[in-house]
C-alpha positions in Angstrom: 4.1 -75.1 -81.9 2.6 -75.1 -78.1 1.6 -72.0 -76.8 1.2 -71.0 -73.1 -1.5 -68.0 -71.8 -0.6 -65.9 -68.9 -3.0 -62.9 -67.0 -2.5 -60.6 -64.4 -6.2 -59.7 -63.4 -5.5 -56.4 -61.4 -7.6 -53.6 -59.9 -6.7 -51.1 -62.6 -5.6 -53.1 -65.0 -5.7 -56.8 -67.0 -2.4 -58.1 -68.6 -2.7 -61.2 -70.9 0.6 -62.1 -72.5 0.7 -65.6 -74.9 4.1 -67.0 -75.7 4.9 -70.1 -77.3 7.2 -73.0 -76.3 10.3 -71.2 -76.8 9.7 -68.1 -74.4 8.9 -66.1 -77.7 6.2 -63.4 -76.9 3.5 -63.4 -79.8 0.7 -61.8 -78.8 -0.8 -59.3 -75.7 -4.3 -57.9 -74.5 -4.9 -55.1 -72.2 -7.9 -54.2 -70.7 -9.8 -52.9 -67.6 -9.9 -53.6 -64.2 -10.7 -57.4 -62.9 -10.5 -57.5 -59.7 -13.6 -58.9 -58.7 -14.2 -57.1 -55.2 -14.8 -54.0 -57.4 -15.9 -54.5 -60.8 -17.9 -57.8 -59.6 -17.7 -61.7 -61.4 -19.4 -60.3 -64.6 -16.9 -57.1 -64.7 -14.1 -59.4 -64.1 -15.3 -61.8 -67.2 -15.5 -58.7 -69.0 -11.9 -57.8 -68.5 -10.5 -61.1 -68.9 -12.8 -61.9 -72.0 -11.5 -58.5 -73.8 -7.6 -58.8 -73.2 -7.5 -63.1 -73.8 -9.3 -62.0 -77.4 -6.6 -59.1 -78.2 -3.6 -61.6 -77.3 -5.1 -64.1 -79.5 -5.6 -61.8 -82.2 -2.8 -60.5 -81.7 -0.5 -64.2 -81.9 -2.5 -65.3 -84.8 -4.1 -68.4 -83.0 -7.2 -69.5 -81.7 -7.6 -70.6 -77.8 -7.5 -74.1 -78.6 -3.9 -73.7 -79.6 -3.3 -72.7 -75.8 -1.7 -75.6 -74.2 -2.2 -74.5 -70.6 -3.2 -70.9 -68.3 -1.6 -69.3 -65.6 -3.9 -66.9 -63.5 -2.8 -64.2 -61.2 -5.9 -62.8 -59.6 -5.8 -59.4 -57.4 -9.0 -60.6 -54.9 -8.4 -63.7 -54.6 -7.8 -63.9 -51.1 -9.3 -67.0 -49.7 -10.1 -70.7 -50.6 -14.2 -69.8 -50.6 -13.2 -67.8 -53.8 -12.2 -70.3 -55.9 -15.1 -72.0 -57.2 -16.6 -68.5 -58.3 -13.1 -67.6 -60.2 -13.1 -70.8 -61.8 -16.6 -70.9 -63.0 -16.0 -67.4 -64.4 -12.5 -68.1 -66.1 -14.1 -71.3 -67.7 -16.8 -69.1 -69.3 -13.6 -68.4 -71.4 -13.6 -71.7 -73.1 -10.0 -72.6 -72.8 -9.0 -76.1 -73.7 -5.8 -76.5 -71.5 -5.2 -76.8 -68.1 -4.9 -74.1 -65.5 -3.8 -73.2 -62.1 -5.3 -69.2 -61.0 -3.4 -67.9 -58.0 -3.2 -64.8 -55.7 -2.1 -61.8 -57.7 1.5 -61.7 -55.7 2.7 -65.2 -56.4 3.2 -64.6 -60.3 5.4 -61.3 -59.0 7.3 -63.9 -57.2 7.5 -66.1 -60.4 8.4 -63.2 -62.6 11.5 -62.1 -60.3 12.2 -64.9 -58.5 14.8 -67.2 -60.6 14.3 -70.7 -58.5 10.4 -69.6 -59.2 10.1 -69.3 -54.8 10.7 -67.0 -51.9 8.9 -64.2 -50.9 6.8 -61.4 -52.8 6.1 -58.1 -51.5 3.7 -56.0 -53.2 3.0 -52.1 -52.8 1.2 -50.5 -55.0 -2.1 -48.7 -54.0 -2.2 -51.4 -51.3 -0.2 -54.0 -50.1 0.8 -57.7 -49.7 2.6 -60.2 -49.4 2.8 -63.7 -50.1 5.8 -66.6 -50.2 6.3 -69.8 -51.6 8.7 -72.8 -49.8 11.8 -74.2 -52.0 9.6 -77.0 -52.5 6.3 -75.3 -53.6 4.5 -77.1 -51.0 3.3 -74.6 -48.6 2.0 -71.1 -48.9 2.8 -68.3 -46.4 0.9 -65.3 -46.7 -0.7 -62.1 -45.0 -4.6 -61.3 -45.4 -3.7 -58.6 -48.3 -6.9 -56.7 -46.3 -4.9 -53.1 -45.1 -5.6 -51.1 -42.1 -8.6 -53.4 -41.7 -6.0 -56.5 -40.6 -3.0 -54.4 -39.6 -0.9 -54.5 -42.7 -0.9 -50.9 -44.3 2.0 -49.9 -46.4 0.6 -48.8 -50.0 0.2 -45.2 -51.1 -2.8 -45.0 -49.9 -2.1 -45.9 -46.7 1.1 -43.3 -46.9 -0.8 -40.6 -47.8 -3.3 -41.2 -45.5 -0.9 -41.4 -42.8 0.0 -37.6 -44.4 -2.7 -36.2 -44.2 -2.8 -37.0 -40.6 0.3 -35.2 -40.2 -0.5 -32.5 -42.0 -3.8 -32.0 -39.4 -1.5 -32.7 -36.3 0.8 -29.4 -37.6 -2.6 -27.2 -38.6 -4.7 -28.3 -34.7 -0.6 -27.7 -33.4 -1.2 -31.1 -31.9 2.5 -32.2 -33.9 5.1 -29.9 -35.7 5.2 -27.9 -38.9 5.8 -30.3 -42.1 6.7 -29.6 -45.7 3.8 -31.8 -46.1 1.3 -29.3 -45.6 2.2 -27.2 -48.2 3.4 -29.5 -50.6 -0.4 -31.4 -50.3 -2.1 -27.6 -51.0 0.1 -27.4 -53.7 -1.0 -30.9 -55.3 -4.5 -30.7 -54.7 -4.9 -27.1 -55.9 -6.6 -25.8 -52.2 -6.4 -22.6 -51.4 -4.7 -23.2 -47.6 -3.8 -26.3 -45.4 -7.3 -25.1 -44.0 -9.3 -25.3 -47.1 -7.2 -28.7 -48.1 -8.3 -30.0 -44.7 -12.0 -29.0 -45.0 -12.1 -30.4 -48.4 -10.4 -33.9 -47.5 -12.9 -34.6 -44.4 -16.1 -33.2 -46.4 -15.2 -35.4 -49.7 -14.9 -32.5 -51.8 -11.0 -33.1 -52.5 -9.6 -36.8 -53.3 -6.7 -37.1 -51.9 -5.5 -40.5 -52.7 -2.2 -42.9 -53.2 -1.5 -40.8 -56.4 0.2 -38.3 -53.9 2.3 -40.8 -52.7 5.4 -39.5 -55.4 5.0 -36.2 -53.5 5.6 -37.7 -50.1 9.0 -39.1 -51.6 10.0 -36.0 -52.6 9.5 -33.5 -50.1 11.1 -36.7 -47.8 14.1 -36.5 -50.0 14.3 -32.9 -49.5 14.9 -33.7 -46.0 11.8 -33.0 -44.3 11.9 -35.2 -40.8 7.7 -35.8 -40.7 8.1 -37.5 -44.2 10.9 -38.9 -44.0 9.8 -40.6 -40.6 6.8 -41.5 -43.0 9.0 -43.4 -45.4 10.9 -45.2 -43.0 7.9 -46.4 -41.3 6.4 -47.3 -44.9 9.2 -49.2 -45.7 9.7 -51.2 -41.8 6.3 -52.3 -42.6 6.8 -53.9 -45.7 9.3 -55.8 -43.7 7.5 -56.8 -40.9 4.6 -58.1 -43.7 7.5 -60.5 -45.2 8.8 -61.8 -42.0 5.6 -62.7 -41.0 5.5 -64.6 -44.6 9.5 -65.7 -43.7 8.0 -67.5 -40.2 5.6 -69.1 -41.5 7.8 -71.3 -43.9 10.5 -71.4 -42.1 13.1 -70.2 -44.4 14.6 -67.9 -41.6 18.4 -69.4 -42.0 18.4 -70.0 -45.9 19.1 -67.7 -48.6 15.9 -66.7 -51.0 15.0 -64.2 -52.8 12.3 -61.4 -51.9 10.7 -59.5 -54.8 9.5 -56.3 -54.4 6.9 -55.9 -56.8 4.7 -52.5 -57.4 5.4 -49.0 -57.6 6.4 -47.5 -54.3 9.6 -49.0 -54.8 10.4 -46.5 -57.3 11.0 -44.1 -54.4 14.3 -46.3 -53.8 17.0 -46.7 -50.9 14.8 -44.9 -48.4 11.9 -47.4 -48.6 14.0 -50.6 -49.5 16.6 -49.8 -46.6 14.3 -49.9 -43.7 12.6 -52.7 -45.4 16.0 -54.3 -45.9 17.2 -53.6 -42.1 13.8 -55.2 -40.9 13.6 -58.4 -42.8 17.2 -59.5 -42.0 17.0 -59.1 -38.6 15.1 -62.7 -38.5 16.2 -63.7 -42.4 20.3 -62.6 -42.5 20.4 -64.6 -45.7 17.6 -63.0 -47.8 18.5 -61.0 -50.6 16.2 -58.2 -51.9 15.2 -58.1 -55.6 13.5 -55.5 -57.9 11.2 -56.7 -59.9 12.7 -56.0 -63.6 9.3 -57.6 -65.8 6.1 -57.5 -66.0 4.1 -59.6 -63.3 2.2 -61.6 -66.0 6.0 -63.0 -67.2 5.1 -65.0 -63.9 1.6 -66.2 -64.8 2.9 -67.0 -68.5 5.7 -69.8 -66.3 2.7 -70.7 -64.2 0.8 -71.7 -67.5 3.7 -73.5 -69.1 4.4 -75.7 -65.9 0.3 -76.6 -66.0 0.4 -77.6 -69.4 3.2 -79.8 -68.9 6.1 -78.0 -69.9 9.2 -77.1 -67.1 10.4 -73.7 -68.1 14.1 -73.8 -68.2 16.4 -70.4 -67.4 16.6 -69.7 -71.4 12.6 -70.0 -71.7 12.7 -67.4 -68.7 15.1 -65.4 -70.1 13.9 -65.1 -73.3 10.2 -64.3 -71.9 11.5 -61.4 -70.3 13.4 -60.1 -73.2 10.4 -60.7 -75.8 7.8 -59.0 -73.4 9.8 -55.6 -73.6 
């Protein structure tokens, strides 16, 4: 039996998955945060170190029974980062093949049945990243946030709040249920207090209030649901940037939405929706329903040789759980 090694290396989290020939899940790791930009090289051969030996354990193998590695790496944004991600993911001592790539393309493989199209991540951040029909060429955005113009996580929602919530306080913009909502969450004793203790570091407020946002938009407040919209036409823009540079406006592809602010539902995904078909009538908008790592496990079988077929995918995602 031939079994195939798959991680997701993330920023809080790192997923390794092993399945065998079949599709059959035997054995999973979890660990800590990998993503190199914050725990650094020897944090992120920590992380991948720890969950690789629990999903061995775990299938009752050793590594040289891994017949080939699929990678999906949070922070690995350009080519200068690939001989330092190699030399740490060799310090593994893995005996098969493999092929490490951006975090967002094994979302794509996960969700995507053809295994190409587009993937747009939001989670704490965002991104988004694409693949051609004929795997040939890449289209991506810098993954970098406000810093390059593409800010559509929580954190850049709740950021874009709290903002609000000082326009309605300095009575520079009107009243939201924001305000109130955001004392409520952080605990402050006024919008005053939550303001003073948000510029002066003494409160975190973060992505994590991002859920709150949804709700108080959902209960029909205009300032967040204004917030929302914007969220999601911005995830839009991010893939028709992706959509233009492969030239896939006038075919039909999937685009997989990976990462939890699509929890929040129709109000994100519609504006995201309207946006992207504008330029792309054809693309159809996708959920992911699997883990992301189902995507590096595929990855990993097609490096060691073997061409996952719809009943290897299928049964992947059914054994994962």
């Amino acid at each position: 039996m031939k079994y195939y090694l798959g991680l997701d290396i993330g920023s809080s989290k790192t997923h390794a998955l092993i399945a065998d020939e079949s599709g059959q899940t035997v054995g999973a790791g979890l660990s800590g945060p990998g993503n190199h930009q914050t725990v650094g090289y020897e944090g992120m051969y920590a992380a991948l170190l720890d969950s690789v030996d629990q999903a061995v354990r775990a299938a009752g193998i050793t590594k040289d029974d891994i017949f080939g590695a699929g990678f999906g790496i949070s922070g690995y944004d350009w080519p200068s980062d690939k001989p330092k991600m190699l030399e740490t993911i060799f310090r593994l001592n893995l005996k098969g093949p493999l092929e490490i790539f951006n975090d967002a393309i094994i979302g794509l493989v996960a969700g995507a049945e053809q295994g190409w199209g587009i993937a747009v991540v939001s989670g704490t951040g965002c991104n988004c990243w694409g693949w051609d029909h004929n795997r040939k060429q890449i289209g991506r955005v810098t993954g970098f946030g406000e810093m390059a113009g593409e800010a559509a996580g929580s954190t850049e929602l709740v950021f874009r709040a709290m903002q609000h919530v000082a326009h309605a306080w300095t009575r520079r913009g009107p009243e939201t249920d924001l305000s109130h909502g955001l004392v409520d969450f952080i605990g402050a004793k006024s919008v005053e207090d939550l303001l003073e203790g948000y510029t002066t570091g003494r409160y975190l407020i973060d992505g994590k209030a991002a859920p709150l946002v949804f709700e108080i938009a959902e209960a029909g407040d205009e300032i967040a649901r204004d917030l929302v919209t914007w969220a999601g036409s911005e995830l839009g823009e991010l893939a028709k940037a992706v959509i233009r540079q492969l030239g896939i406006q006038a075919i039909r592809f999937d685009v997989i939405m990976v990462g939890s602010m699509f929890d929040a539902g129709s109000m994100l995904i519609e504006p995201m929706h309207e946006s992207i078909i504008q330029l792309a009538p054809n693309a159809r908008l996708v959920k992911l329903d699997s883990p992301p790592v189902v995507g590096a496990v595929l990855l990993g079988m097609e490096a060691g040789g073997l061409e996952p077929t719809s009943g290897i995918r299928r049964k992947l995602k059914i054994s994962v759980g």
